[in-house]
N, C-alpha and C positions, 0 to 999 in steps of 0.2 A: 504494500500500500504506500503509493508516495504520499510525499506532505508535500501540503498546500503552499504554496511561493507567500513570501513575506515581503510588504513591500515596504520599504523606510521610509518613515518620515521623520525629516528635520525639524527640532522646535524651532519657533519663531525666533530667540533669540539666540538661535545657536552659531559657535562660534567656528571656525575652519580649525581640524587640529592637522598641523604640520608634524611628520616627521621626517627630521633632515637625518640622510645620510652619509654620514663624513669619514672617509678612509682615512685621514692624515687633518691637520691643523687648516687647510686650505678652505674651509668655508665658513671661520672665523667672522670673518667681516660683514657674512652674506646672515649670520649668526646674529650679533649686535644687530645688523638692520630690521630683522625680523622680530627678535626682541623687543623693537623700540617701540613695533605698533601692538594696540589695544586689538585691534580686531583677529590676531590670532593667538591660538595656544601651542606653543612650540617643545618638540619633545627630541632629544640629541640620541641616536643609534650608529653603533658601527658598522652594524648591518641591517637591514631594514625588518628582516623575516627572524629576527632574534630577538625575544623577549617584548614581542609586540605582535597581537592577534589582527591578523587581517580582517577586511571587512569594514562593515558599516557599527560606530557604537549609537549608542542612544540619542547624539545628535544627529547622526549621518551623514556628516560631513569629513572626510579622510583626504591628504593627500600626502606622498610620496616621492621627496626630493632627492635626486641619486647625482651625487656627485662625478661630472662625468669628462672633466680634461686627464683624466689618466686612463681613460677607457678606449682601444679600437673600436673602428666602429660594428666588426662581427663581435665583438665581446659584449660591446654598447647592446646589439640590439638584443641577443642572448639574457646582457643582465634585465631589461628593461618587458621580454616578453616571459621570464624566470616568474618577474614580481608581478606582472600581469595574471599570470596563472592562478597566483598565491594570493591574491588581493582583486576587490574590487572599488581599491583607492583611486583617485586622481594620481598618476606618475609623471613628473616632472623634470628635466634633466638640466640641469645647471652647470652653464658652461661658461669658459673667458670672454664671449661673445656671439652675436649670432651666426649660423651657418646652416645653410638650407639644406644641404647634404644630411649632416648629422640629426637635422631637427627630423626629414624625411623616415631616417633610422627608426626613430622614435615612434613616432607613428606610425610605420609600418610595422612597428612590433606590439604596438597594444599601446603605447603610450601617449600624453595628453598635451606635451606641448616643451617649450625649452624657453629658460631664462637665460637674460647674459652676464655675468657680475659685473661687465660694465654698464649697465642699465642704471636708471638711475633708481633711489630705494623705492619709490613709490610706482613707478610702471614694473619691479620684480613686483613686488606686491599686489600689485594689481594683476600680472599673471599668472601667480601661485592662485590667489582666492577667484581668477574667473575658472582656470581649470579643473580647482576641487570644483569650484557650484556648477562646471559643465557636467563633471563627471556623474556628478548627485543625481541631475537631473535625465541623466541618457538612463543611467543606471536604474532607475524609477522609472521610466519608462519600460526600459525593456526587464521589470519585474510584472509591472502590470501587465503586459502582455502574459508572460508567462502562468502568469495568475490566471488570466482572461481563458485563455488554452486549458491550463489546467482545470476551472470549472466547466468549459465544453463540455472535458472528458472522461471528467466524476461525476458521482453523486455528491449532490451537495451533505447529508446527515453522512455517510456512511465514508464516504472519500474513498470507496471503491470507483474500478471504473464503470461507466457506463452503457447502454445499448451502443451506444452511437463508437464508441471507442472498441466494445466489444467486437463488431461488424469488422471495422478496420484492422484490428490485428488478427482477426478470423480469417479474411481472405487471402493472405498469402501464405499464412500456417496452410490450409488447403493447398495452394499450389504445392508446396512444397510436399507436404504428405503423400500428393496425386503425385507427384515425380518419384520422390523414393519407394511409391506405392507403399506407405506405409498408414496406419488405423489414427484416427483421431477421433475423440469421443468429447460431447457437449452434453452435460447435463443441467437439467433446469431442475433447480431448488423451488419449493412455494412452502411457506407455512402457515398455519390457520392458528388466530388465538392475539394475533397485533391490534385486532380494532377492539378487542375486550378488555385490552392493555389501557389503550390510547381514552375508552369511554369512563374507566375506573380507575386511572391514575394521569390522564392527562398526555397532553400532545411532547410534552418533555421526556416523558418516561418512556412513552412508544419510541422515541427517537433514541433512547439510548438503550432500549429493546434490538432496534434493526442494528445499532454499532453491535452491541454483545454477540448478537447473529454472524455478523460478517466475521469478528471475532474468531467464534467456532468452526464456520467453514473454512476460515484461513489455514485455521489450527488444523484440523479434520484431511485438507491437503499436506499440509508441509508434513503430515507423517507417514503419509503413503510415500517414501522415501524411495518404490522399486515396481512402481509403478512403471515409471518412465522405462522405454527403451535407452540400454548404455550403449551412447555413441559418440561421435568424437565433437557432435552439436550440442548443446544443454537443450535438452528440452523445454516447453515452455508450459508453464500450470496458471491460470489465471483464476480469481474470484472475481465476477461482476456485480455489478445490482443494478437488474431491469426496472426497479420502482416496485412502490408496494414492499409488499415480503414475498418479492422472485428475485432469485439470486442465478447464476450462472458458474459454471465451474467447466474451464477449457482444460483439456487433458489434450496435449498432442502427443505424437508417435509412441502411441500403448502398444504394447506390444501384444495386447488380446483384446478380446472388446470384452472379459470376464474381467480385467483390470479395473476398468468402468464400473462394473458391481460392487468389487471390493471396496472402490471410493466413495461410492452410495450411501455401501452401507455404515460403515466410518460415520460418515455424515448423519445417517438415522441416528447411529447412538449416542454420538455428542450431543443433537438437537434435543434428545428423548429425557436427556439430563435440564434438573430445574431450573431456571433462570429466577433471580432474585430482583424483587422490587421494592424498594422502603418494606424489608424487612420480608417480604411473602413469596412465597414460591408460585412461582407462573409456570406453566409448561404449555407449549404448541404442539400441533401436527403436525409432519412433516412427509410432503412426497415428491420422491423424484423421479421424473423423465429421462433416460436416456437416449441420444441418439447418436448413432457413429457413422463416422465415413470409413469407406463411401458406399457402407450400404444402404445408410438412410438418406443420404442425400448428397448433392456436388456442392453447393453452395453455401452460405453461412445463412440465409435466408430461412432452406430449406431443411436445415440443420435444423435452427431454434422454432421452428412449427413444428416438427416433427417430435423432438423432446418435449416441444407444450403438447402434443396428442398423447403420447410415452406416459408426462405426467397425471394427465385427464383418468387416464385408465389405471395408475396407481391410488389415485384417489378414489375412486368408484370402487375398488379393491376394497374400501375398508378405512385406509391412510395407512400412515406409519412405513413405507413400502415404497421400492424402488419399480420402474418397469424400465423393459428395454421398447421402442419403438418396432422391433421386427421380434414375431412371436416367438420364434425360434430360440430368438437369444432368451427370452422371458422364462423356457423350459430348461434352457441350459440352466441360465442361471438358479432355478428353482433348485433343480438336480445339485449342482455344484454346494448350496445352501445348505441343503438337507445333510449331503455326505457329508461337509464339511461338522455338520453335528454328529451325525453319526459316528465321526472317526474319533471324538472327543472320548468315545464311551467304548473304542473296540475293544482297546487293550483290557478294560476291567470286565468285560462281556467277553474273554477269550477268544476272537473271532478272527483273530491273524492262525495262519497257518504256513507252514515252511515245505516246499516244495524240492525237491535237490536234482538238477541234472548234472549228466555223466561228461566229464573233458575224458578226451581219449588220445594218447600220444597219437601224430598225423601216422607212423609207416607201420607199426604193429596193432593198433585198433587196442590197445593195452590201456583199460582205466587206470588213468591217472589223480585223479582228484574230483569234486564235484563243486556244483556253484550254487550256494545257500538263494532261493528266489521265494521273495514274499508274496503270500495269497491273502487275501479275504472276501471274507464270506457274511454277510448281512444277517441278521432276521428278518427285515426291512426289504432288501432291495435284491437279494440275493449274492450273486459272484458279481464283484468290480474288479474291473482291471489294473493292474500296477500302473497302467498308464493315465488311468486317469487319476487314482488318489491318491499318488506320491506329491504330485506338486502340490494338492489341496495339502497335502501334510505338512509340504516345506513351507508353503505360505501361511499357516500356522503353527508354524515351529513344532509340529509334535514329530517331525520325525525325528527328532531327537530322542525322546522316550522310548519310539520305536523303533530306528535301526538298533537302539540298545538290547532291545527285547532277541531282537534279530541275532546280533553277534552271540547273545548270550544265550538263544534257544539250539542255536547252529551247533556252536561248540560243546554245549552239555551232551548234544546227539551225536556227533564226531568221536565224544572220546569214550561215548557208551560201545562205538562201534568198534573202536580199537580193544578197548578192553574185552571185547567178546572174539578177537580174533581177527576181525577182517584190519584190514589194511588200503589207504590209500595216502598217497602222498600232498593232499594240499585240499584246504578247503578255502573256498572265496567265497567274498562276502562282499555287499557293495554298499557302498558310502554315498552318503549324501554330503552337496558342497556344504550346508548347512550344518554337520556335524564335524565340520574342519573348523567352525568357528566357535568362537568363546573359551577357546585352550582346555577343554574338557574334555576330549576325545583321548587322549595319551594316557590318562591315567584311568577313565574306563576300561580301552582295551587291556591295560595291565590288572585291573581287579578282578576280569570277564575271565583271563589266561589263570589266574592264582584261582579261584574261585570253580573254575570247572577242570584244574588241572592238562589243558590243551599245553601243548609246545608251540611259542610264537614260531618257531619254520616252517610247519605244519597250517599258517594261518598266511592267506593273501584276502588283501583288503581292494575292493576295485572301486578307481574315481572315475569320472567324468571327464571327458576329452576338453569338457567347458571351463573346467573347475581349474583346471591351470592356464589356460587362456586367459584367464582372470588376470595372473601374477599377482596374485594376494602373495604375500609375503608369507602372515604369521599361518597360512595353510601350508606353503611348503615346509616352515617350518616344525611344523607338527608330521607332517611327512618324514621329514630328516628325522626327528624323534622316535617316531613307527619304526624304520627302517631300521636305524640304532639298536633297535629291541630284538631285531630279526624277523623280522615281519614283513613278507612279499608285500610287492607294489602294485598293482596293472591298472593300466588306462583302457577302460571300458568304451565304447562306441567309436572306435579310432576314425577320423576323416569327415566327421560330422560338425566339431565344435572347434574348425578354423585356430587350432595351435597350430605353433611354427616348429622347426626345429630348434630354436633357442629355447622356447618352450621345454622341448622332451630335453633337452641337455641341461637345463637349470631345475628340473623337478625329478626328484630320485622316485623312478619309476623301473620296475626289472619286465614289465612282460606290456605287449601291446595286443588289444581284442580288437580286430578289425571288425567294421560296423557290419550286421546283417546285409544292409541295404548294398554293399559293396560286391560282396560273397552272392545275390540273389542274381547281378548281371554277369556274370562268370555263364558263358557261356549261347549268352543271346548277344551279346557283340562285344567286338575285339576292343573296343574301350573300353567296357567293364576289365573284360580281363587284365586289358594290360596295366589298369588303374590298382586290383588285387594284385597283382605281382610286384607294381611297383612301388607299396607299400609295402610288404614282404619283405623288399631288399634293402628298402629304406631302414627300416626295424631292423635288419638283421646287422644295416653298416652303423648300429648305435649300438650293439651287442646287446639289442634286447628280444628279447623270446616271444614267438608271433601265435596268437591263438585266434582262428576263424571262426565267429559267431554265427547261427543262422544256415549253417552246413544243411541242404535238403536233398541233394541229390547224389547219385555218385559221379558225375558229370564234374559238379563243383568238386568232391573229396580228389578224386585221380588228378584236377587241376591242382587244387592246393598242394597236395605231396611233391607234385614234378616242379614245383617251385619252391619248397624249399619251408613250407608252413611248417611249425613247430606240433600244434594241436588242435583238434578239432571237438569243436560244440555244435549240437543242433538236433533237430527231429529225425535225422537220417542215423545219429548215433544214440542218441534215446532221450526221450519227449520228458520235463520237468515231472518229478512226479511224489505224493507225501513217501516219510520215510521209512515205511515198512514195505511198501515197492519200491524203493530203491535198495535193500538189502539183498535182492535179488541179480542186480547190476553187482554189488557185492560180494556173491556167493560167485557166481559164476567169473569174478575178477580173481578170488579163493584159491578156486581150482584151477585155473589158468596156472597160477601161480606155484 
């Protein structure tokens, strides 16, 4: 929220305050002359911007005399557009006499004019106090203006911006969105409960009702910290106010239009809290509209009617409730809502369950290890996919609680199966970027290994090909501490999440999973393949151990071996499955053996 331009005014009888700036004893004389007259106040600095606040004071009247027969004139005009910067004083240059040249300097650099000390004391004086009072008055002018602009493009109660300013910075945020083909989302705020304000305590207190409001959405935005797409632009979030109690809330390059909900509802629950009036609790309604590009519309026009239809129909709902303008989204979002509760209550509802598929070295089909993969299962909704309620989890931090459940359900079953005989060399497990942060991951997986008696060599942890693309720092560094411990590495979806090579050589990582989607063109054209292989050799010239996810055929398997793959995952070598079917992969790895 900007603030309102301040424009100064000079008391009547206010006096000009000089400050001379004297490098050396040389403007002595120019000193006493100015002393002699009653009409100014004179202040002595060795440097102007040192121990003297720039700006306009309580008279506002400033000006700035810069001692300038020792100055070049590229120094001259440097010091003189320095103090232009730093001030908006009158600046002055006082010099042995006049010179058109030098005075040009001056003024082409920001400043106000040039005395001569051969002048006589009253025409110096007369052009030190006409250029402060020119300056006063340019200066006041072009505050008002600014002001004048400024209230265009607020509200006046709330000094949000408004319709007419919202419109304006909406249409190129659109171009732009349209070019990168990226999501922008407008939501329209309305709340009900301001005219019962305004009828029982008055037009003062409605008015400082809608500040508190804008207050809360302000607040309600800057916390949705990960909302925005990370790119090398800042994204841009605005609060508006349409009049009334409708507010506006710009969201550009979201990276979902589900982002849009999460900010909603943010919004519901801050609004749903009391607002206090000489002493009373007030509460409002609150419903928003949402609409996004570009499926709800191309223009900023068609944008803010469509989030006013969005909002019409959250209102009819009931209130309290956000909509999307396209139905679709309005079902996602419901779904998303509900799981999102759901998943609050699995862990103490038992409802997670642990699935294990078989990695198999690539030239002797020899099980090697297995890869712990989380399920759940509803009373409610039945089987959801990992895919859709992992990121509901990381966007509510509980996969925290739950990869924990994870590493520690995995490993309790790993070393039941060792203990009873069977044998495999390595379990993985997979991490979330979200579990690399808050420096708690290093000392769980050490109480997870003490606790179920697992051997860290025995134990690979799989990140995200994102997750170091990041260059978070204190995640590698928790890596490095993993590692330390003896604790395999592997980067899970390889060629997905745009790491470089600097990347994989600055993050202690031991094995690479090339992505499904890589392994599925292997063999319907020679780009795929050559893209698998040349990822293979790429891994293999960073001496790290290459494992192909997503293996379905034996088309793909005989490819990956004649290239050089280390191991193979996937439905062709056996389909994720709970862990009393997979004892079975077990038994017959037993006997092999």
């Amino acid at each position: 929220m900007s603030a309102i331009p301040q424009v100064p005014e000079a008391a009547p009888d206010a006096l000009p305050l000089v400050l001379l700036e004297a490098h050396d004893g040389g403007l002595d004389p120019l000193r006493r002359t100015l002393e002699s007259f009653a009409d100014l106040h004179l202040e002595i600095s060795q440097h102007a911007l040192h121990g003297w606040a720039p700006g306009f004071d309580d008279r506002g009247l400033r000006g700035i005399l810069v001692q300038g027969d020792s100055l070049a004139e590229r120094e001259l005009g440097a010091r003189i557009a320095a103090l232009r910067q730093a001030s908006a004083a009158a600046i002055v240059l006082v010099d042995e006499c006049q010179d058109l040249s030098r005075l040009r300097t001056v003024l082409d650099a920001g400043g106000d004019g040039l005395i001569a000390l051969q002048d006589s004391p009253s025409t110096v004086v007369g052009g030190i106090v006409g250029a402060i009072h020119a300056r006063h008055r340019a200066r006041k002018l072009e505050l008002e203006l600014e002001c004048a602009v400024h209230m265009t493009n607020h509200d006046r109660i709330t000094n949000l911006e408004n319709r007419y300013s919202l419109e304006r910075r909406l249409t190129p945020l659109l171009a732009t969105a349209a070019r990168k083909q990226r999501k922008l989302g407008v939501l329209l705020v309305s709340t009900r409960g301001l005219d019962s304000v305004n009828d029982s305590f008055g037009q003062q207190a409605g008015n400082q009702m809608l500040r508190d409001l804008a207050d809360r959405l302000i607040a309600s935005v800057r916390r949705s910290d990960e909302v925005s797409l990370s790119t090398d632009e800042a994204a841009e979030t605005a609060v508006s106010h349409l009049g009334g109690s409708d507010f506006t809330v710009l969201l550009s390059e979201i990276a979902d239009a589900q982002d849009a909900a999460r900010v909603a509802q943010r919004i519901l629950d801050s609004l749903s809290e009391a607002f206090w009036i000489e002493d009373q609790e007030v509460f409002v309604r609150t419903n928003v509209g949402i609409a996004v590009f570009p499926f709800d519309g191309a223009n900023a026009d068609a944008l803010l009617r469509n989030a006013r239809s969005a909002r019409r129909r959250a209102e009819s709902s009931g209130g309290n409730a956000f909509r999307f303008y396209a139905k679709s989204m309005n079902n996602e979002a419901a779904r998303r809502l509900k799981l999102s509760s759901l998943l609050h209550r699995a862990l103490e509802r038992n409802e997670f369950s642990i699935h294990y598929q078989p990695l198999r070295e690539a030239n002797s089909g020899r099980l090697i290890g297995m890869e712990a993969l989380l399920r759940w299962s509803t009373q409610d909704m039945g089987e959801i996919s990992p895919s859709e309620f992992v990121p509901i989890a990381e966007d509510n931090n509980l996969i925290v609680p739950i990869g924990e459940w994870v590493l520690r359900t995995a490993s309790q079953q790993y070393r039941r199966w060792l203990d009873e005989g069977y044998r495999a060399t390595r379990l993985a497990v997979n991490l979330s970027g979200r579990q690399l942060q808050g420096g708690e991951l290093v000392e769980a997986v050490s109480r997870i290994l003490s606790e179920t008696g697992m051997s860290s060599s025995d134990l690979e942890l799989e990140i995200t090909e994102t997750t170091i693309a990041r260059e978070d720092r204190d995640a590698r560094a928790t890596l490095e501490e993993l590692r330390d411990m003896g604790i395999g590495l592997a980067l899970d979806d390889f060629g997905t999440g745009f790491s470089t090579l600097t990347h994989l050589s600055n993050f202690p990582v031991d094995r690479l999973k090339i992505d499904r989607s890589f392994i599925s063109e292997i063999g319907r054209e020679s780009a795929g393949s050559n893209l698998a292989s040349a990822l293979i050799a790429m891994a293999h010239s960073l001496d790290l151990g290459v494992v192909a996810e997503g293996v379905e055929t034996e088309e793909q398997a005989r490819f990956l071996r004649a290239h050089g793959c280390d191991e193979l995952q996937g439905f062709l070598l056996g389909r994720p499955v709970p862990a009393p079917e997979f004892e079975a992969f077990l038994d017959r790895n037993k006997r092999t053996n």
